[in-house]
C-alpha positions in Angstrom: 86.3 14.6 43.4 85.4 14.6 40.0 84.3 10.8 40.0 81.9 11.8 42.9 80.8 14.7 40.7 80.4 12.3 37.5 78.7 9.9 39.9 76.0 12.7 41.3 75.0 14.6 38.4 72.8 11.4 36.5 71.0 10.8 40.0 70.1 14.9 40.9 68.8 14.8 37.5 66.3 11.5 38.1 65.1 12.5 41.4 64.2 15.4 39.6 62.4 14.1 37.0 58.5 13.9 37.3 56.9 10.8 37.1 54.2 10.3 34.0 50.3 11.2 35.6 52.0 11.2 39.0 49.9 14.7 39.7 46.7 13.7 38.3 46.7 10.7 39.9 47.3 12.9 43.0 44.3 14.6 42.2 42.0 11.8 41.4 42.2 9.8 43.9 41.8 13.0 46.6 38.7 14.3 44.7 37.6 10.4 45.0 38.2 10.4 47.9 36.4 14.0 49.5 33.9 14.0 46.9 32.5 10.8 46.5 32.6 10.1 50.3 30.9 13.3 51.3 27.7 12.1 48.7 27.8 8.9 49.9 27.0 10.8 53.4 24.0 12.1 51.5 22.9 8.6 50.3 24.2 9.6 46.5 24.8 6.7 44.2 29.2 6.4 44.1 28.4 6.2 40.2 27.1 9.9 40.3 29.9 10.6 43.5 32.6 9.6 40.7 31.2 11.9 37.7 31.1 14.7 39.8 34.3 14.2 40.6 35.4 14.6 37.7 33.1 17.4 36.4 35.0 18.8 39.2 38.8 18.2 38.3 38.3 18.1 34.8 38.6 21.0 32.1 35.2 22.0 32.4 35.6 23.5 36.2 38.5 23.8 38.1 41.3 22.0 35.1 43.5 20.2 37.2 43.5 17.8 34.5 43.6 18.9 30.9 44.7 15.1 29.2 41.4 13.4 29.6 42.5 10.9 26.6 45.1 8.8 28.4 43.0 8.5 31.7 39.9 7.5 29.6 42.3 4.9 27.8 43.2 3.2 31.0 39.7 3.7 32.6 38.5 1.5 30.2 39.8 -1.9 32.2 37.5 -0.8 34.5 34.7 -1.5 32.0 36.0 -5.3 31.0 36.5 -5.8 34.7 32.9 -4.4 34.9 31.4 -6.7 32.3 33.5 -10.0 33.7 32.6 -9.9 37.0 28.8 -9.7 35.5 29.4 -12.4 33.8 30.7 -14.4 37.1 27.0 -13.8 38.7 25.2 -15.0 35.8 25.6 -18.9 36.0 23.2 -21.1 33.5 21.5 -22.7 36.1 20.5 -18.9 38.2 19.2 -17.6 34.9 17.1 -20.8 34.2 15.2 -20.6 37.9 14.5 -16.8 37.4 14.2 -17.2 33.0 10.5 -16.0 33.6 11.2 -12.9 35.4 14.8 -12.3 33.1 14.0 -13.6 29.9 10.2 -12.7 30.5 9.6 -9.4 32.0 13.1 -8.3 31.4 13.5 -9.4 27.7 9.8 -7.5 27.1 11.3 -4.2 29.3 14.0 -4.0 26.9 12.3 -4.5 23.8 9.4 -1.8 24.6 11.1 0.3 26.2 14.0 0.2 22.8 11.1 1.1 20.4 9.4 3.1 22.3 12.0 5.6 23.2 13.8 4.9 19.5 10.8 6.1 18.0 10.5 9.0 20.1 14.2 10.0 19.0 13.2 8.9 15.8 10.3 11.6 15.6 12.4 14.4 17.2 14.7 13.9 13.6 17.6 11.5 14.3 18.5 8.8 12.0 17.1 5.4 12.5 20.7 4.3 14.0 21.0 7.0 16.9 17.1 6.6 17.3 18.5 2.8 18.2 21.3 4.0 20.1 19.2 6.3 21.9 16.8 3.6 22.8 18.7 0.8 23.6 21.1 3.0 26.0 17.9 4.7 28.0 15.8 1.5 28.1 18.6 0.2 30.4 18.2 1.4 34.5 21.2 1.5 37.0 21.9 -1.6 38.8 24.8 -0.2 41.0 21.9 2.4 42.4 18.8 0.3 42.7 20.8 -2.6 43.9 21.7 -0.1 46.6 18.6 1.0 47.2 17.1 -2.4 47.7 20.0 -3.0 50.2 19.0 -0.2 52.2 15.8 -0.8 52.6 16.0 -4.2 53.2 13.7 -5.0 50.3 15.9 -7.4 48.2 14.4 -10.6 48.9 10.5 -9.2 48.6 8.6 -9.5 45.6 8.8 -6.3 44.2 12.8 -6.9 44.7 13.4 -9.9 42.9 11.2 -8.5 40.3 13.5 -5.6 39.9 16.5 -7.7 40.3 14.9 -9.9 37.5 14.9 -7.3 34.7 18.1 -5.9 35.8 20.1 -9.0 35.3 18.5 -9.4 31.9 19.5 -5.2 31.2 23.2 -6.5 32.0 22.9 -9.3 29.2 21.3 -6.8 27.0 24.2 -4.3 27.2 26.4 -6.7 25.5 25.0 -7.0 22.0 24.4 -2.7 22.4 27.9 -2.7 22.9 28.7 -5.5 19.8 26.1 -3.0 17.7 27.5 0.0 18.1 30.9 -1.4 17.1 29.1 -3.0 14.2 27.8 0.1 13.0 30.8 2.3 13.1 31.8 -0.1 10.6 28.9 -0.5 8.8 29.1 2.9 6.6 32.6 2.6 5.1 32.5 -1.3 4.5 31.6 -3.3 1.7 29.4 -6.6 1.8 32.4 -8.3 0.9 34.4 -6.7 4.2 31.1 -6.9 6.2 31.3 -11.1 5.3 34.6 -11.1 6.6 34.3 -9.1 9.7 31.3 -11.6 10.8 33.4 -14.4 9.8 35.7 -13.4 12.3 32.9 -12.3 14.5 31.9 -15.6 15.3 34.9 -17.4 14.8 36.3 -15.2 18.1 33.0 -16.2 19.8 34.0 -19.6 19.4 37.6 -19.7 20.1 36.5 -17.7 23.7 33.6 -20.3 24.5 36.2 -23.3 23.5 39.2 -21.5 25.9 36.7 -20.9 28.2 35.0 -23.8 28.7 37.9 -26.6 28.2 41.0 -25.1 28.4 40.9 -22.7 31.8 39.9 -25.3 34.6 43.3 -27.1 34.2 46.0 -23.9 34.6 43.4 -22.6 37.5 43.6 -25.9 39.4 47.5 -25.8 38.8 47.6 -22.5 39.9 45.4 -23.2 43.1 47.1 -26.2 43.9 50.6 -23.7 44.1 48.5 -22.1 47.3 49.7 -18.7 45.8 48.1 -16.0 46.5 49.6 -13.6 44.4 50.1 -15.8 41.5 46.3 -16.2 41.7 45.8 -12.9 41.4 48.3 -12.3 39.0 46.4 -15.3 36.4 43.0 -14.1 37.0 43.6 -10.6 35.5 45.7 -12.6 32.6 42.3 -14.3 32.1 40.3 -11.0 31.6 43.0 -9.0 30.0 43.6 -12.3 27.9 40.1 -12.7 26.7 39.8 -9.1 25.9 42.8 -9.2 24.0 41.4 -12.3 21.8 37.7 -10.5 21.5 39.7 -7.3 20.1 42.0 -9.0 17.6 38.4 -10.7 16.2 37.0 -7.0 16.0 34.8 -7.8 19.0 34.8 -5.5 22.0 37.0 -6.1 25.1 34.2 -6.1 27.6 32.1 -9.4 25.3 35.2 -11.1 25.8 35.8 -10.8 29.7 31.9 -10.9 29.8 31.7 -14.7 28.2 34.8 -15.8 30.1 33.3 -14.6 33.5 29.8 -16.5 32.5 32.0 -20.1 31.5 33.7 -19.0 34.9 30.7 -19.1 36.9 29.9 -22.8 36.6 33.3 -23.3 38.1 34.6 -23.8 41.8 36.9 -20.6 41.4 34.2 -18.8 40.9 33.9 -17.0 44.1 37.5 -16.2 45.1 37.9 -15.0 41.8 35.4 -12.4 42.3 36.9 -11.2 45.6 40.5 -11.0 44.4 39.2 -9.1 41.1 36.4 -6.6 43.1 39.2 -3.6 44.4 40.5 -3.5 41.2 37.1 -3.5 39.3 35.9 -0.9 42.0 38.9 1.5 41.5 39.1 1.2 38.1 35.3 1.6 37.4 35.1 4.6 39.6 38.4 5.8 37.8 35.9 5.2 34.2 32.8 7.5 35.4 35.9 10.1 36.5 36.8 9.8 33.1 33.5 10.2 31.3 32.3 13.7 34.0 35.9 15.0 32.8 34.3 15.0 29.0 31.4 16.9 30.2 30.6 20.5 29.7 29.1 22.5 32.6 27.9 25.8 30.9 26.4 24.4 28.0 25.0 21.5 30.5 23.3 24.6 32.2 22.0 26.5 29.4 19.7 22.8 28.4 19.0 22.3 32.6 15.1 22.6 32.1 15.4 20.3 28.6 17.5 17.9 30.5 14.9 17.6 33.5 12.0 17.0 31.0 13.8 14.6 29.2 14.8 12.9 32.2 11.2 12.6 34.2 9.4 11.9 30.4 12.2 9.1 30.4 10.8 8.0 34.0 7.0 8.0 32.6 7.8 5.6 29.5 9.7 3.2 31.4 7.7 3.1 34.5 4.7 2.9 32.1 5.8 -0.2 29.9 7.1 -1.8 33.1 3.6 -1.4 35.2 1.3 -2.6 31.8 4.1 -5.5 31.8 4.1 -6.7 35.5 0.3 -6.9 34.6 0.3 -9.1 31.8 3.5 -11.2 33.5 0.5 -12.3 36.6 2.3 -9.5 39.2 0.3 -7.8 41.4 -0.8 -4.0 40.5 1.3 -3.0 43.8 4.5 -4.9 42.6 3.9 -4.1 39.6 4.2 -0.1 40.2 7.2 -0.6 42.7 9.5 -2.0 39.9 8.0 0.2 37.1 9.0 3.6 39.5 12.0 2.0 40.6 13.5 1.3 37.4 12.8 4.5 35.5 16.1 5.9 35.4 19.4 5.9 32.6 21.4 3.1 33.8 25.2 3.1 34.2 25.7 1.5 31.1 24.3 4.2 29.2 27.9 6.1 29.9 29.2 2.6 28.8 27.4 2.8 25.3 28.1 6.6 24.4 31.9 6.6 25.1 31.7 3.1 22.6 29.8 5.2 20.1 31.6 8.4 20.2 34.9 6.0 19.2 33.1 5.1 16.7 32.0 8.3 15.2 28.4 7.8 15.7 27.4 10.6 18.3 28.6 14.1 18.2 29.1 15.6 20.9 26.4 17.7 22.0 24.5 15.1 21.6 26.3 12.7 23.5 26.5 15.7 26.1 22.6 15.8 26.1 22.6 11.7 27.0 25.0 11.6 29.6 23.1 14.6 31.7 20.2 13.0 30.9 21.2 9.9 32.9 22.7 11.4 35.5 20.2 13.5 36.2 17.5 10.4 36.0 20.1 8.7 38.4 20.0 11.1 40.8 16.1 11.4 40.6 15.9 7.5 41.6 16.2 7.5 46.1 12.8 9.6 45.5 11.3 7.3 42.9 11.9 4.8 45.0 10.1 6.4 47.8 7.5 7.2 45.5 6.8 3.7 44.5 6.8 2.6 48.0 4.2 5.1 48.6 2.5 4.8 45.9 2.8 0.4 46.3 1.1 0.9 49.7 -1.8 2.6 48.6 -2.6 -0.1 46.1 -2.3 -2.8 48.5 -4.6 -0.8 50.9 -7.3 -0.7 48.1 
């Protein structure tokens, strides 16, 4: 009797233990699950479906989760899954048959566009490093919602869509030296020229050691691995690879998602490439969506109401710049005035990486936190804006080619 008793007491007490997160993961993935696919009825981007989300469970509003820290921690795999599965759809030889559209009208989108809205930040009183910050994170558009919108209406292949498509790819090369900035310049106040040496020492010597794993050392554990006809294992050795990567771009003070970026790119000139990318997409999609949870949990909803009206100005004056750089661009790039205005409209919003960017530079100390508040509302507010952009450049693209 009193071994039984002896015996029972330990397990009582487990089973009655909670498990760590185990209720907000609960909630998460039901408020995923409700909110996001009753947007998605209404044709709402799943980027914005997952920040309200978790405006919605987070402190700000209902607090059914008060630890935003540890979820934001884990969220950020999402982000190097993100970035390497980029990299996977960015092969040499695609970027040098569309380099005229990419490194042509993109590279010229994202250096006006940077200067232009920098100098406006500039003017309104912030220092010449947030004016950067804030014109390198707004001169990049959304690619999960325009790619979505092109989808939809079938558009894709036309002119106007591989134009788009064209400066989007070259905004997801872009975000990786924002993202290598703003680490460099949470660094850059505190350091000396002599630690500043170092850390680009190191800088390029991780570079290196990635390219050099990447290029000649990967291909033969893949093709042992494949030749096992494991599925599992598969799996299990392509998120070693990303986690792997990030690891080494870390320990060289490089961020996590350069690393999994340049391994996906060396990745895409393999023959692995493509069932990589399906066994890596459900987590990159769960973990991504888990990310934008993370970052409309850190948002505020009364003071994002008291700025409402600033917001919308900011966010349609945002529109205007870019679509305005973009049309004079398609014109001197030999595109037609009605193409031209399609992608200009099209791509006038805050892109997704812009959330991407300001969780890097809060880390970092750069951006307090009203005003990285006042960045995130204005992109989601310019990312909700874009299904009737869109529309309006499709009007607006049929008139000019009537005329």
């Amino acid at each position: 009797m009193s071994d039984s008793g002896i015996i029972a007491a330990p397990i009582v007490a487990s089973s009655a233990a909670p498990v760590p997160y185990f209720f907000d993961a609960l909630v998460l993935l039901t408020a995923a699950v409700l909110i996001v696919t009753a947007l998605n009825r209404l044709r709402v981007s799943p980027v914005l479906g997952h920040l309200i989300a978790g405006l919605v469970v987070g402190p700000g509003a209902l607090g059914l989760i008060d630890d935003v820290s540890a979820i934001h921690a884990l969220s950020e795999l999402g982000v190097v899954l993100l970035l390497f599965l980029i990299g996977l759809e960015l092969p040499f030889e695609r970027l040098r048959t569309m380099r005229r559209l990419v490194f042509g009208l993109g590279g010229a989108q994202v250096l006006f566009s940077t200067l232009t809205i920098g100098a406006v930040a500039w003017a309104w009183g912030n220092e010449p490093a947030i004016a950067y910050l804030l014109g390198g994170c707004f001169a990049l558009s959304s690619t999960a919602t325009v790619i979505q919108i092109l989808v939809e209406r079938g558009e894709l292949a036309s002119r106007a869509g591989r134009g788009a498509f064209g400066v989007l790819l070259f905004q997801d090369l872009a975000a990786i030296p924002l993202l290598f900035s703003v680490a460099l310049l949470g660094q850059w106040d505190s350091a000396t020229s002599v630690d500043l040496g170092v850390m680009i020492a190191k800088i390029v010597l991780g570079l290196l050691l990635i390219v050099l794993l990447g290029r000649y050392v990967l291909r033969w554990p893949f093709q042992w691995i494949a030749a096992s006809r494991s599925d599992e294992l598969f799996v299990a050795f392509n998120l070693l690879v990303v986690l792997g990567t990030a690891a080494v771009a870390d320990l060289f003070g490089l961020p996590m998602a350069l690393g999994a970026f340049l391994a996906g790119m060396l990745l895409a000139e393999s023959e692995f490439r493509h069932q990589v990318e399906s066994d890596l997409k459900p987590f990159k999609g769960l973990l991504i969506g888990l990310f934008f949870m993370a970052v409309g949990m850190t948002l505020e909803p009364a003071r994002l109401g008291s700025q409402l009206p600033v917001v919308l100005a900011a966010a349609l004056g945002l529109a205007v710049i870019k679509t305005g750089i973009l049309v004079a661009l398609g014109r001197v790039f030999a595109l037609p005035a009605a193409v031209s205005v399609r992608i200009g409209v099209l791509l006038g919003q805050g892109g997704e990486f812009a959330f991407v960017a300001v969780a890097a530079a809060q880390a970092a100390g750069l951006l307090e936190q009203a005003l990285a508040q006042f960045m995130l509302a204005v992109t989601a507010v310019s990312m909700l804006l874009t299904p009737g952009q869109a529309a309006l450049g499709a009007w607006l693209g049929r008139r000019l080619e009537r005329l």
